[in-house]
N, C-alpha and C positions, 0 to 999 in steps of 0.2 A: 408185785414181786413175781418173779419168772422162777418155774417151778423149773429145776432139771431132771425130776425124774417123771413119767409118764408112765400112763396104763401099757400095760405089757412088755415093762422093761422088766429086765432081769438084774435085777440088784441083790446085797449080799448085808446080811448085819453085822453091823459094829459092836454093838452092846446088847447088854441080856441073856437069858438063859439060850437064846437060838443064835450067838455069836456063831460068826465065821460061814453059817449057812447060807445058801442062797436060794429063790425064790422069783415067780413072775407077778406082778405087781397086778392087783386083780382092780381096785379102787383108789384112785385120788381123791383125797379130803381138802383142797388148796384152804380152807374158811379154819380150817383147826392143825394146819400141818402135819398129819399124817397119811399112813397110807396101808392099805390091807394087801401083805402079802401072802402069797397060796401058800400055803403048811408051816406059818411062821406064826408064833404065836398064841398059840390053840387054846380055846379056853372050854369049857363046859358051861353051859347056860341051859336053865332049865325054862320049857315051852309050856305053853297051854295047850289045850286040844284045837284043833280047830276042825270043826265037822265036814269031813270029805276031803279036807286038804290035809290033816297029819295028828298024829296021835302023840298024845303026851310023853313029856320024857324029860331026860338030857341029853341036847344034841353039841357034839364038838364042831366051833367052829374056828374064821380067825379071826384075833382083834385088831383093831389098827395100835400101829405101829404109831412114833413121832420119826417124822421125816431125814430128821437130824440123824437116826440109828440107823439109816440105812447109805448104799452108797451104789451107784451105778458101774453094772461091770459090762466094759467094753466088748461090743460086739466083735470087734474085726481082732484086738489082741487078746481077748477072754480074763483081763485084770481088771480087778476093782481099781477105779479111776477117776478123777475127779472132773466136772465137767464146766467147759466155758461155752463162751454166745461169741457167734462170727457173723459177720453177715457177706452174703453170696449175692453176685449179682445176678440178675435173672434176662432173660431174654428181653424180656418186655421192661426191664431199664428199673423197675422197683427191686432193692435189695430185702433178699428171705434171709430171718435170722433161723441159723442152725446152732445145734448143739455139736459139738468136738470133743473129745479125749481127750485130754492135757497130757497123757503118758505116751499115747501116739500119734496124735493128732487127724486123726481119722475123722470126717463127718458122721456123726450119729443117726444126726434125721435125713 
């Protein structure tokens, strides 16, 4: 399965209490569909000590997301957009698949 969204894209939510927000995509999970975006999500989880490294508490952090709730926004027209697979011929005669906008048709990667 061809993931379209990738680490340090900026994508936007669909569903949930963080709809309509956007966010750069910190982690891909491809094995469970999800993905952890930066300030989406927040949750509190409470830590142990650990000696020298950090002191007990609750630290906020983000959880993942399912892949499905989020959506890639267009780098070159700045809109959430849906993405297709093209493939480009390269110099050297093997075709690169890229990622494209379907709303402008821009190469992505």
């Amino acid at each position: 399965m061809a993931l379209k969204v990738k680490r340090n894209d900026l994508v936007q939510v669909l569903r949930g209490k963080d709809r309509n927000r956007r966010g750069r995509v910190i982690r891909v999970i491809p094995d469970e569909g999800r993905v952890v975006v930066e300030g989406i999500n927040i949750v509190k989880k409470h830590v142990r000590p650990r000696p020298g490294l950090r002191q007990a508490g609750i630290v906020e952090m983000e959880a993942p997301i399912h892949i499905s709730k989020v959506i890639l926004v267009c780098p070159k027209c700045n809109r959430p957009a849906r993405v297709g697979f093209r493939f480009l011929q390269e110099a050297a005669g093997k075709p690169r698949r890229v990622r494209y906008c379907k709303k402008c048709g821009e190469v992505i990667d």
